[in-house]
C-alpha positions in Angstrom: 0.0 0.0 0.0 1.2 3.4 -0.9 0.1 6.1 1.3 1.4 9.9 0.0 0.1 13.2 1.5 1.3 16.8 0.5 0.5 20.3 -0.5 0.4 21.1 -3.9 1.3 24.7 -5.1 -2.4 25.5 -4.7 -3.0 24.8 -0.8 -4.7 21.5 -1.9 -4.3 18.5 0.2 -4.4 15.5 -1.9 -4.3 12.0 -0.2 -3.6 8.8 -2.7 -3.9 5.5 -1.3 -3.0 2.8 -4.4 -5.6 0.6 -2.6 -8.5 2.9 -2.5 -7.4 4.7 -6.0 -7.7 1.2 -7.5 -11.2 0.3 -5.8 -12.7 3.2 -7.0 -11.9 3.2 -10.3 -13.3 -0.3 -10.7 -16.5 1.3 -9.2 -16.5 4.3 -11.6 -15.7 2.3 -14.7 -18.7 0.3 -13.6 -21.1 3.8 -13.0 -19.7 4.5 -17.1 -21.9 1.2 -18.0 -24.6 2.4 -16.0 -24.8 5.8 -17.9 -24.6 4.4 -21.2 -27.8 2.5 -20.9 -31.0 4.1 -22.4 -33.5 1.5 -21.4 -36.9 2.1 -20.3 -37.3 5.7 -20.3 -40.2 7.6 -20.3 -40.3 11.0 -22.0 -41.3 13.7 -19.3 -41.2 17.2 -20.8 -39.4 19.2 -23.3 -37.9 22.6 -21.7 -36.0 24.3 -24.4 -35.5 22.8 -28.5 -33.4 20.2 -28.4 -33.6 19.4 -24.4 -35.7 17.1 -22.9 -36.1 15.3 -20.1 -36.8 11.4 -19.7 -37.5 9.7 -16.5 -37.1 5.6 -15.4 -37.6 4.0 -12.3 -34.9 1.6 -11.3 -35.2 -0.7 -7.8 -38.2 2.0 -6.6 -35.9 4.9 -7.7 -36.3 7.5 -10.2 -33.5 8.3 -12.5 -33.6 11.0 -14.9 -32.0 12.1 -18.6 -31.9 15.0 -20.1 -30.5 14.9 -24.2 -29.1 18.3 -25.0 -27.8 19.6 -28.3 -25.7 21.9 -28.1 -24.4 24.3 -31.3 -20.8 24.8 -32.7 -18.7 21.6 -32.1 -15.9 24.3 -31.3 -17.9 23.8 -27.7 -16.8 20.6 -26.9 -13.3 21.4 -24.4 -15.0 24.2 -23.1 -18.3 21.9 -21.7 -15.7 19.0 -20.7 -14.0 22.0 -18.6 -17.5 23.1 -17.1 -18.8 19.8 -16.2 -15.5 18.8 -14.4 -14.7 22.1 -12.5 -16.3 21.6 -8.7 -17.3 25.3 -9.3 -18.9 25.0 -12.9 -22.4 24.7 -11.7 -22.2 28.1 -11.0 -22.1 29.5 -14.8 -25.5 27.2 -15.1 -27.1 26.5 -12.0 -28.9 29.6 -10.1 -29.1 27.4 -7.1 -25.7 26.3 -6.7 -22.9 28.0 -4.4 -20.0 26.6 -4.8 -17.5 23.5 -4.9 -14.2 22.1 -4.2 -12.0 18.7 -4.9 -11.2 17.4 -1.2 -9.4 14.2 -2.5 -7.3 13.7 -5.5 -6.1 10.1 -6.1 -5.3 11.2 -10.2 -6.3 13.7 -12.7 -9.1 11.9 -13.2 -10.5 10.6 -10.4 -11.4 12.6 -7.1 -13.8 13.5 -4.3 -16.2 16.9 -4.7 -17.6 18.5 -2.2 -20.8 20.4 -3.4 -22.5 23.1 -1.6 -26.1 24.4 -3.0 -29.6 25.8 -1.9 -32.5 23.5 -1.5 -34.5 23.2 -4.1 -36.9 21.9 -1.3 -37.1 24.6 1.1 -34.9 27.5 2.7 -31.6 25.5 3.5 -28.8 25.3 2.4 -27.4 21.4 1.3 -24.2 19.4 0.2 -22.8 16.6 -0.7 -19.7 14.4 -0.9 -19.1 12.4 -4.4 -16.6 10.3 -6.2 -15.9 11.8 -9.7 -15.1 10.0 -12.6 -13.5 11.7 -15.8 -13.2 9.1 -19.0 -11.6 10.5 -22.0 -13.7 7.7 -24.5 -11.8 9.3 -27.9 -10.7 12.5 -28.9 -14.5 13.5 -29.3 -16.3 11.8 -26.8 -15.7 12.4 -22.6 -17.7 10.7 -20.1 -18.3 12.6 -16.3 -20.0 10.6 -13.4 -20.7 11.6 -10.0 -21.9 9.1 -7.5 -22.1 9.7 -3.6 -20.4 6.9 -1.3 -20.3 5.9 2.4 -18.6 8.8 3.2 -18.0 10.1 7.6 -18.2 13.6 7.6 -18.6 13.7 11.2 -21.8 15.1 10.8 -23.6 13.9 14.0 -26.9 14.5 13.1 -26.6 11.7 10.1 -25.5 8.5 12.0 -26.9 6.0 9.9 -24.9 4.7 7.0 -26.0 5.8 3.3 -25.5 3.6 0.5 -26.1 4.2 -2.4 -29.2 2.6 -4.3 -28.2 2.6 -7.9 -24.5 1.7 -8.2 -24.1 -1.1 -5.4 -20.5 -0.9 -6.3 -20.4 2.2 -4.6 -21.2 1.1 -1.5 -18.1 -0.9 -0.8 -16.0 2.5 -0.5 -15.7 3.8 2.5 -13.5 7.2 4.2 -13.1 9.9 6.5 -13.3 13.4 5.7 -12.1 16.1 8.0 -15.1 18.6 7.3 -15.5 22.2 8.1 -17.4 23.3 11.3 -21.0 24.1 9.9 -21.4 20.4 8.4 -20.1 18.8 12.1 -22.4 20.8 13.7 -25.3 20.0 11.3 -26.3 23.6 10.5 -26.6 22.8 6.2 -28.3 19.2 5.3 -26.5 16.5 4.1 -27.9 14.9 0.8 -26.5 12.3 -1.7 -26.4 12.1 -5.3 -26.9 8.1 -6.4 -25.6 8.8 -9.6 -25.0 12.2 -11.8 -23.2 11.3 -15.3 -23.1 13.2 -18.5 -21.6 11.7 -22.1 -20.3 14.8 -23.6 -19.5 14.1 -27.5 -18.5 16.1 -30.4 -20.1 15.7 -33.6 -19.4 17.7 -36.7 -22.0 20.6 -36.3 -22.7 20.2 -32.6 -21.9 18.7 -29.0 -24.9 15.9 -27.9 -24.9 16.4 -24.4 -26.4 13.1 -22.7 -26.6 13.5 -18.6 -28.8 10.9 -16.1 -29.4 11.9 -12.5 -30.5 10.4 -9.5 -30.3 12.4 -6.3 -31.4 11.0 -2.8 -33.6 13.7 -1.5 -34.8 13.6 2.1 -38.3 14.9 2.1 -40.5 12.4 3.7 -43.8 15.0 4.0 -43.1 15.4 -0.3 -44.8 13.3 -2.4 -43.2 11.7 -5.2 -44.8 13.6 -8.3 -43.2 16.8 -6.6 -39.9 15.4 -5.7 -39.9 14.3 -9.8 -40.4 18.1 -10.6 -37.6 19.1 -8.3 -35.2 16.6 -9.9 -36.5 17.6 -13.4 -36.0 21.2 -12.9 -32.5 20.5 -11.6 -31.6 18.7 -14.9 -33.3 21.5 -16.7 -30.6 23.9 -15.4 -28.5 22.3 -17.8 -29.7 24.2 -20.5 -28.5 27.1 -19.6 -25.3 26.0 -20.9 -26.2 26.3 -24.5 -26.4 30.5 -23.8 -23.0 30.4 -21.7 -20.8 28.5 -24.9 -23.0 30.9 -27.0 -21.9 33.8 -25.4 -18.3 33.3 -24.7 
């Protein structure tokens, strides 16, 4: 086992432990299968041309897609850069606040935090994930986020999550050393089962393909609203096409 800690020019800590760096990318490799599979969906709504929104239940649990086109293939890096930055939510997503990698074990494979407000109510939320980046071929990139078993020292959430989509998640399990407002339980803790996007150049455009499945814990909400707050948080997605536009 090779264990290696240090501060990178940036004031980042990033931990690699061989053993866990290999677990998880057997794990992540697995939640790339998972995304490619377009079985069963339902079409929910349309919310701009060329975006809409599909939705499948899988074990009892919704998981949405969203298909986005995209104009100018000239696009492509710049989405791939978006999608991967912690802190790229925030050119798309009205609701998000901001982001951070809290683990690196390589270039492509590291922990997120992700702070936003609820799309549910007044508070404030995060989450911890495992992020994935797959460069398929020199026009095709795949992105998945999945949250895993992850101590936060957050008191107020002692049961253990796993995850109910990509059991392979479920056998990763760490420690984070997390900042005073989430031990103390002031923001609510929330989980992403899986997030995923196939970004992929074509000759006119960039087909942007992303499935979602967040673990929301609102047992007084019933389902059809919790499928309009996972919808509309796809839907943000769309304000990408006016942020490549415009840049």
């Amino acid at each position: 086992m090779i264990n290696i800690l240090y501060i990178s020019p940036s004031n980042l800590t990033i931990h690699i432990n061989e053993t866990s760096r290999r677990n998880d990318e057997r794990s992540c490799n697995r939640f790339t299968t998972t995304i490619q599979s377009d079985d069963d969906y339902s079409l929910y709504n349309t919310y701009a041309e060329d975006a809409t929104v599909y939705f499948k239940q899988h074990g009892g649990v919704d998981i949405g897609k969203i298909e986005l086109k995209i104009p100018d293939s000239d696009n492509y890096d710049d989405i791939v850069k978006i999608l991967w930055d912690p802190n790229g939510a925030q050119q798309f997503d009205g609701n998000f606040i901001n982001g951070k990698f809290v683990r690196i074990y390589s270039p492509n494979l590291v922990m997120v935090q992700l702070r936003s407000r609820s799309l549910v109510g007044l508070a404030q939320e995060y989450l911890y994930a495992l992020a994935h980046k797959v460069k398929v071929s020199e026009n095709e990139t795949i992105i998945v986020h999945a949250s895993a078993n992850i101590n936060d020292h957050n008191d107020t959430y002692e049961y253990g999550y796993r995850n109910a989509i990509l059991e392979s998640a479920n056998s990763f399990q760490t420690e984070i050393e997390s900042e005073e407002d989430i031990r103390n339980g002031e923001i609510v803790k929330t989980y992403i089962n899986l997030f995923g996007c196939i970004i992929k150049k074509e000759d006119d455009c960039v087909n942007l393909t992303c499935v979602n499945s967040i673990d929301v814990e609102s047992p007084n909400m019933e389902d059809l609203i919790l499928k309009v707050v996972k919808a509309t948080k796809m839907a943000a997605l769309t304000n990408l096409k006016n942020i490549v536009e415009n840049s």
